[in-house]
N, C-alpha and C positions, 0 to 999 in steps of 0.2 A: 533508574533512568530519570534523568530531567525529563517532567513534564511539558515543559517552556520550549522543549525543541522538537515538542508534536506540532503537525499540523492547525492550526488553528480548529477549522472545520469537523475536526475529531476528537479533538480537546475531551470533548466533555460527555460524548456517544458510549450509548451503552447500548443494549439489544433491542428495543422496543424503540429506539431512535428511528426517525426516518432514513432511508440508505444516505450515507454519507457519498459526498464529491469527492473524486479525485481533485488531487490540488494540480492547476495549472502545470506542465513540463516545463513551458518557459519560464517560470517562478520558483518552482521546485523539482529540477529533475530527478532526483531519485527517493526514493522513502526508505524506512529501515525496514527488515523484513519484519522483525517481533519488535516492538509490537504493534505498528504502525499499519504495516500489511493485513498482518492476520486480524488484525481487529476489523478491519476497512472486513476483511471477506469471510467473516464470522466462525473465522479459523480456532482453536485450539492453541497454544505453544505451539507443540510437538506436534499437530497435524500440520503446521504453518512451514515447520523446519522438514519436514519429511515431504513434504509437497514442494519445496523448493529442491530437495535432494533427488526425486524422483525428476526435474525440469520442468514440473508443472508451472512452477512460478517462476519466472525469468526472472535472475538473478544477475549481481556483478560484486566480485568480492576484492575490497580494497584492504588488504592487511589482514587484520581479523573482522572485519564490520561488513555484512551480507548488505547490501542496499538492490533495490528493484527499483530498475527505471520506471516513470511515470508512465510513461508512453507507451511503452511496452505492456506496464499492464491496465491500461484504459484497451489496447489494440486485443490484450488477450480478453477482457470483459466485453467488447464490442461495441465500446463506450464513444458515443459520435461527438467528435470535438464541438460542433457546430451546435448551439443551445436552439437555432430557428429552425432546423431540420424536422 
């Protein structure tokens, strides 16, 4: 995978990173599941892909390309749009 079509803000995240941002939905509404996803939620592959099979991770699959809407999963994280809240 091109690296250049990750997120900026995960670019470069490894495990010891501070938790990464979701990126904006109005900016970028959807991510990829692997490895975009699973990295964001300190997933596995194959726990990322089996988690999305079970519906844990809300999903939308365009062709062959699983993509996770942002929104949906900031709503599943509980994640407050509002940075002053």
């Amino acid at each position: 995978m091109n690296r250049t079509s990750w997120p900026s803000n995960i670019e470069n995240m490894n495990t010891t990173d501070a938790p990464a941002r979701l990126p904006d939905p109005h900016v970028q509404p959807a991510l990829n599941l692997w490895p975009t996803t699973g990295r964001l939620l300190g997933l596995s592959r194959q726990s990322t892909y089996d988690a999305a099979a079970r519906g844990d991770i809300p999903t939308i699959r365009i062709g062959r390309r699983i993509l996770v809407p942002t929104a949906a999963l900031a709503r599943l994280l509980c994640i407050d749009d509002d940075p002053a809240a």
